[in-house]
C-alpha positions as a printed Julia matrix, in Angstrom:
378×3 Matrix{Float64}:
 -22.39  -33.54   22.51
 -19.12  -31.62   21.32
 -17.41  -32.68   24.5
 -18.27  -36.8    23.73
 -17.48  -35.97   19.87
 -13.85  -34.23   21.06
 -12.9   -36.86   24.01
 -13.71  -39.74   21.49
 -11.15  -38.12   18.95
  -9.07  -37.75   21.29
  -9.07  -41.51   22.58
  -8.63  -42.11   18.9
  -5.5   -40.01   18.83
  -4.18  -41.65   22.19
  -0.4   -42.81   22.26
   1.4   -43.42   19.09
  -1.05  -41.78   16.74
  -0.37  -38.33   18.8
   2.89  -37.75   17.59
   1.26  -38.22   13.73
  -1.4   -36.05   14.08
   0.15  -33.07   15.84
   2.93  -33.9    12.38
  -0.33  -33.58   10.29
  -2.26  -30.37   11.69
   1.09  -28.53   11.5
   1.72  -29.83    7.81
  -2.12  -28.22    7.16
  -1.12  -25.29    8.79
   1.9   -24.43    7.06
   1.61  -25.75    3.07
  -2.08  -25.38    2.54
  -2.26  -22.43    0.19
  -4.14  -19.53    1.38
  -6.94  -18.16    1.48
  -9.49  -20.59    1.4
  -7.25  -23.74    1.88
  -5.83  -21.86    4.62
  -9.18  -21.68    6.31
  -9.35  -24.98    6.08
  -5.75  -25.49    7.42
  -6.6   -23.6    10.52
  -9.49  -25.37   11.67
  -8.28  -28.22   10.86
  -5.19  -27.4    13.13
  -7.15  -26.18   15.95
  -9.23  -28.76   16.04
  -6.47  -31.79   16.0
  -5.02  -29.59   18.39
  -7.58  -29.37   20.88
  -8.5   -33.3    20.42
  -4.13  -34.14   21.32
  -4.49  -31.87   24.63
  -7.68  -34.01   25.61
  -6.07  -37.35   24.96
  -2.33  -36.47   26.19
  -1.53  -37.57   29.61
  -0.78  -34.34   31.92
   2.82  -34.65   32.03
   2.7   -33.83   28.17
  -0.1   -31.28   27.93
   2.34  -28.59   28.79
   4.19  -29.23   25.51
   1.86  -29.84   23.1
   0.19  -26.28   24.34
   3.63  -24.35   24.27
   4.25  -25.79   20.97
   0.56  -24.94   19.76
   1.11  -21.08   21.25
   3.83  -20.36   18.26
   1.41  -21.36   15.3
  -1.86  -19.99   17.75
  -1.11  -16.44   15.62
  -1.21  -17.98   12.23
  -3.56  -20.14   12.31
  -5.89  -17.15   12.98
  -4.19  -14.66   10.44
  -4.75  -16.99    7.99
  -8.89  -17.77    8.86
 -10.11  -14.38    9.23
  -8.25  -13.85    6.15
  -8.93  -16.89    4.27
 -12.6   -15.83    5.33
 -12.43  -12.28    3.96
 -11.36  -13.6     0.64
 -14.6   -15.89    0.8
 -16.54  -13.24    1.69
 -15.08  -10.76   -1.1
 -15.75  -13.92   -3.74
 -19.5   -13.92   -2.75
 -19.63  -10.01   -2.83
 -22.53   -9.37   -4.88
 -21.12   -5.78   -5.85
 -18.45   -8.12   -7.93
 -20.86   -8.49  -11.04
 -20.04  -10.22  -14.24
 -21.1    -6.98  -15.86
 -18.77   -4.76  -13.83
 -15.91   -7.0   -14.07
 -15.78   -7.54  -17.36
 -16.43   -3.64  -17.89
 -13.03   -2.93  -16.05
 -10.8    -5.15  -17.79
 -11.6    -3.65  -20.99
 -10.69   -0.7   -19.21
  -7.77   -1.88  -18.04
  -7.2    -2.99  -21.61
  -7.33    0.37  -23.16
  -3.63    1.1   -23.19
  -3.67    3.74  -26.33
  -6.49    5.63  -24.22
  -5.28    8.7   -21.54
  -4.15    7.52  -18.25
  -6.74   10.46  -16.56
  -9.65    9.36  -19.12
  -8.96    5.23  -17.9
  -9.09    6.43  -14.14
 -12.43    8.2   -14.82
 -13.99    5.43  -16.84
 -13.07    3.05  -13.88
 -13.94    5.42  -10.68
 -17.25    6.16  -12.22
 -18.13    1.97  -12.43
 -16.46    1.58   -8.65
 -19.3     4.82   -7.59
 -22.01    3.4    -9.4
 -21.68   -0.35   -7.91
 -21.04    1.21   -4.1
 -17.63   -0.34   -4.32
 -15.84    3.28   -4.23
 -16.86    5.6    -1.64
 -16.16    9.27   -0.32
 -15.35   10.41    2.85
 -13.69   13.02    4.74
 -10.55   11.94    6.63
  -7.6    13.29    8.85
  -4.11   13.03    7.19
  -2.98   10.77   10.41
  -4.87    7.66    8.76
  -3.0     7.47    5.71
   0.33    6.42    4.43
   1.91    5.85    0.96
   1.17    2.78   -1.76
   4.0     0.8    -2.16
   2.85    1.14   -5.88
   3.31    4.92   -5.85
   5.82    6.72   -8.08
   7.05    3.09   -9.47
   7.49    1.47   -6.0
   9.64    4.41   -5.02
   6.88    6.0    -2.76
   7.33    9.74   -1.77
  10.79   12.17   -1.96
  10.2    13.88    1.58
  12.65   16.61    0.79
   9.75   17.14   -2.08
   6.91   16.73    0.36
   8.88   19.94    2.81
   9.32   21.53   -0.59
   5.48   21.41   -0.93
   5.09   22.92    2.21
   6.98   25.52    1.75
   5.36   25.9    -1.73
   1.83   25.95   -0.21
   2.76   28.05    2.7
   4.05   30.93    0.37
   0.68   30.49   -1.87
  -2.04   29.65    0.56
  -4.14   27.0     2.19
  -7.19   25.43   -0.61
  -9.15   22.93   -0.57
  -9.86   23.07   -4.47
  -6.5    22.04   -5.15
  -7.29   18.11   -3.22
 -10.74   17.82   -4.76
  -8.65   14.25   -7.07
  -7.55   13.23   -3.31
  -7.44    9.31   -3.9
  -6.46    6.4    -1.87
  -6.83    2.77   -1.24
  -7.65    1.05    2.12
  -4.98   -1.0     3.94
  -5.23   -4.81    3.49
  -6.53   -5.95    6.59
  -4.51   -8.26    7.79
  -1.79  -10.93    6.83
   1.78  -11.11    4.78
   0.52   -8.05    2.31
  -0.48   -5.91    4.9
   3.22   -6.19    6.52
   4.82   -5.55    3.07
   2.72   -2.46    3.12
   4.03   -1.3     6.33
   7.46   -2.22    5.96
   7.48   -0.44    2.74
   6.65    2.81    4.87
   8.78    2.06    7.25
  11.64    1.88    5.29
  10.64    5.38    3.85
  10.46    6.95    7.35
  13.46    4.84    7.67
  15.46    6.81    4.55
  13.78    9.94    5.25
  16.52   11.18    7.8
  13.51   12.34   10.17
  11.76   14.3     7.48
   8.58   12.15    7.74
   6.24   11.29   10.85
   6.7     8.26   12.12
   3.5     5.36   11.86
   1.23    5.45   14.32
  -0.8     2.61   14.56
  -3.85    4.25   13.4
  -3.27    4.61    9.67
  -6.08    2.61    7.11
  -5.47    4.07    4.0
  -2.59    4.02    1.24
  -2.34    7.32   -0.54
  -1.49    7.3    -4.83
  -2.32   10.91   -5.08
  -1.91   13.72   -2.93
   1.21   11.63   -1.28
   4.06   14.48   -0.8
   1.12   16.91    0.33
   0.1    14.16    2.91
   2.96   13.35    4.09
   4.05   16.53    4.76
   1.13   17.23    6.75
   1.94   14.29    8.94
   5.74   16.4     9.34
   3.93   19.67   10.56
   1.84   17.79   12.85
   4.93   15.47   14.11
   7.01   18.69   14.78
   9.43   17.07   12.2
  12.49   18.79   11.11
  12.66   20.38    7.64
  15.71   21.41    5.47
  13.89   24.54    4.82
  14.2    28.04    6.63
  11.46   29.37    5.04
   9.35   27.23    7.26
  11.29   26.21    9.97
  10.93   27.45   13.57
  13.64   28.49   15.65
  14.91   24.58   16.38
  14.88   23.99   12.23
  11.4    22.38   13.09
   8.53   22.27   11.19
   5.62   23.95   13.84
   1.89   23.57   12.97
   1.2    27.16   15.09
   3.84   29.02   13.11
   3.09   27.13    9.79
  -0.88   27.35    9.67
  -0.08   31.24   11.26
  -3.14   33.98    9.32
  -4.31   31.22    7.18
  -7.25   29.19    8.56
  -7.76   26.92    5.72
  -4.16   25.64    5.64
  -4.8    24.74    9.73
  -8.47   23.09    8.85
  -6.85   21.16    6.1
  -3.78   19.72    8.25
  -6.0    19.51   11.36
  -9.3    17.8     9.61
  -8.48   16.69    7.24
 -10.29   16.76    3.2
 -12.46   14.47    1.36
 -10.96   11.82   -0.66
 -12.03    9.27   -3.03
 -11.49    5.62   -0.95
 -10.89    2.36   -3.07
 -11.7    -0.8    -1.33
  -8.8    -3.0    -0.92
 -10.4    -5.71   -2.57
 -10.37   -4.15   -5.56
  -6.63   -3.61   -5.72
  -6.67   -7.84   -5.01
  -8.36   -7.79   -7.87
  -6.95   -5.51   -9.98
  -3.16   -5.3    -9.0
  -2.14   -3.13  -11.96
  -5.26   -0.44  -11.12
  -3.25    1.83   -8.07
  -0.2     1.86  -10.46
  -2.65    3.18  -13.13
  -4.29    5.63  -10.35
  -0.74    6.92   -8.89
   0.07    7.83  -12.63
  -3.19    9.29  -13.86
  -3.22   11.69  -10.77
   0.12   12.67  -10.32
   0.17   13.78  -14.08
  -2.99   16.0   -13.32
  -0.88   17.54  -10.11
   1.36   20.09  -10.4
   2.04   21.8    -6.63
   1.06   18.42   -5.22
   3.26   16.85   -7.45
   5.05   16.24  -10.71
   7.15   13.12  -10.76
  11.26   13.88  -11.3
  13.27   11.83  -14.15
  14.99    9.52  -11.54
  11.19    8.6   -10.24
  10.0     8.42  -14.24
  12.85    6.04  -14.55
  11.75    4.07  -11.62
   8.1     3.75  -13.07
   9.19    2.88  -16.63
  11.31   -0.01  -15.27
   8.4    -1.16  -13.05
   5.45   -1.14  -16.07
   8.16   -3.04  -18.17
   8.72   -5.66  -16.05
   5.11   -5.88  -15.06
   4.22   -6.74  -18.46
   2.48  -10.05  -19.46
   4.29  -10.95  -21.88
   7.82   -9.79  -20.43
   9.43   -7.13  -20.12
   8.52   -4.61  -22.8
   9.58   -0.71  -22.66
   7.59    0.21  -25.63
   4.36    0.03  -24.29
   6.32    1.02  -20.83
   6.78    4.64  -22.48
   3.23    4.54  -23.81
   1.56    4.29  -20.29
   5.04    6.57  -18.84
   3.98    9.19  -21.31
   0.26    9.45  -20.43
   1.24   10.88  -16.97
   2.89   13.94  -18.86
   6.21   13.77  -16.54
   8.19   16.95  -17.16
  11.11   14.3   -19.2
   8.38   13.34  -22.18
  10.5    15.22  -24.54
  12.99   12.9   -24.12
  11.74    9.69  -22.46
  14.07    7.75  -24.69
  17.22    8.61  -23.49
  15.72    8.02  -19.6
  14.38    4.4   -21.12
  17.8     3.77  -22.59
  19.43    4.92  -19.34
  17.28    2.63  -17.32
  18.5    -0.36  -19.94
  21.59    0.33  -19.35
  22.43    1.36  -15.77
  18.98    0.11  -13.97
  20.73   -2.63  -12.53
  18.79   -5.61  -13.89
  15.33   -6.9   -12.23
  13.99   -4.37   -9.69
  16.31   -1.74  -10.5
  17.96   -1.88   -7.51
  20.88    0.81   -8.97
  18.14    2.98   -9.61
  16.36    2.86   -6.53
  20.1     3.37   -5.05
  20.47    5.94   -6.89
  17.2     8.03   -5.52
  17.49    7.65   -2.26
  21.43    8.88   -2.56
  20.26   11.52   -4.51
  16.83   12.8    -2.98
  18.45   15.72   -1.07
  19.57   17.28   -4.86
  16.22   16.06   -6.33
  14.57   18.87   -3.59
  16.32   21.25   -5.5
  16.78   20.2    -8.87
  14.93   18.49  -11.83
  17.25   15.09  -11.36
């Protein structure tokens, strides 16, 4: 029956109204918002697709299916994602109840940034949305949201190591261990990986390149993590407290008497996973995670000014009602970075000498200046 239902589509289609319908699949495929129009899109393109290569004579069956290879990869991205969104929109864990729990929560911007995260994790537990688990430091990388969109220092992350080498392996010191899962697939999932690319990129081969088998987006525990990834990696470190004899970082001679520190790098710890479609819907909560835990962190680890800068310009400009620093330095200030004292002047500088939208002098600025920052407070 669906081979009489295609051919008499296709005889339908035959001759001049080919050309039209191929025009209209491909218009489906490539305006039709996504997710759930894009579902639509797809099968809708696949399906005038398949009913043009029935009625095409064979000299032009060749073309129609080289020009239908190109879009072959979208048109899937965008059902299996258009039908994850569908699914997550039916997701019974999404109650009412919950919901409208966390965006008073999110609305609580006088309360602590540690007591907000707590009030939230609690409600993610208790409706089996948020979930523990032990995992190996190969399946993470960083949140593009973390330290204001700046992600990790890794001369900080080798300055951990060396810090943790000198005082010990322990285990105690990950118990707030917190990250959110990957998004599966489609154009945020490749912003998430190009963002970590670029920071392996910058990193001047400090940091372990990706893998492949990475899930999970770290917002606390990131220079500790990452670092981890470098002793495993054999990556090179500017410090000769823990290098080998090539200037290497060397998991044998790092992990050497201390059996917790070569557990921990080898399996792993337990950390607190966040779905990723809670960060869909919640954009603003990893920002609010990266800055509740990395206040509460001191070895794993405090935020510099030029990074405190970077945040403050980010929470101003993700304000709803435009930019506003005030209640930037509010939500800046609950994280306890080691500038509150005088959080004005770095506001004022990022005014001034930020660059405009994005910060882009700033972020310019950072990555110039991250081989001082290993060293110094700025």
């Amino acid at each position: 029956m669906v081979a009489e239902h295609l051919q008499l589509v296709a005889n339908l289609l035959a001759n001049h109204l080919q050309p039209l319908a191929i025009s209209l699949a491909n218009h489906l495929l490539h305006h039709l918002p996504t997710p759930h129009c894009g579902v639509f899109g797809s099968f809708a393109w696949l399906y005038i697709t398949a009913c043009s290569v029935i009625s095409a004579p064979r000299a032009q069956k060749a073309e129609i299916l080289g020009l239908a290879f190109f879009d072959l990869p979208r048109a899937l991205v965008l059902m299996v994602v258009g039908i994850r969104h569908v699914a997550q929109a039916g997701d019974n864990r999404f109650t009412p109840k919950m919901i409208t729990a966390i965006d008073a929560i999110m609305g609580m911007t006088l309360a602590g940034a540690l007591t907000r995260f707590n009030l939230v994790v609690n409600i993610l537990v208790e409706c089996r949305l948020a979930y523990r688990r032990t995992l190996k430091v190969g399946e993470f990388l960083v949140h593009p949201k973390n330290r204001g969109g700046i992600g990790i220092n890794a001369h900080n992350s080798h300055k951990t190591l060396r810090t943790v080498k000198q005082i010990g392996g322990n285990r105690k010191q990950l118990t707030m261990a917190t990250a959110f899962e990957m998004t599966p697939l489609g154009q945020e999932q490749a912003n998430e990986l190009e963002f970590n690319r670029k920071l392996v990129d910058d990193s001047n081969g400090l940091m372990a390149p990706i893998s492949g088998e990475e899930k999970f987006l770290t917002v606390s525990c990131s220079h500790w993590t990452q670092g981890c990834r470098s002793v495993k990696a054999g990556c090179k470190t500017p410090f000769k407290e823990i290098q080998d004899s090539n200037g290497c970082l060397n998991i044998i001679e790092y992990t050497q008497d201390d059996a917790e520190l070569l557990s921990i790098i080898e399996e792993g710890w337990e950390w607190l996973i966040i779905p990723w479609q809670v960060s869909q819907k919640w954009p603003d909560l990893p920002d609010l995670f990266q800055g509740a835990l990395n206040a509460d962190h001191t070895t794993y680890s405090m935020a510099t000014e030029l990074e405190t800068a970077c945040t403050l310009a980010a929470l101003a400009e993700g304000a709803s009602g435009g930019v506003d620093y005030e209640t930037a330095k509010q939500i800046a200030l609950q994280s306890k970075p080691p500038c509150s004292a005088y959080l004005d002047t770095v506001c004022e500088f990022v005014k001034l000498y930020g660059g405009g939208v994005g910060t882009p002098v700033l972020k310019y600025s950072l990555l110039k200046a991250r081989p001082a920052i290993a060293a110094h407070q700025l």
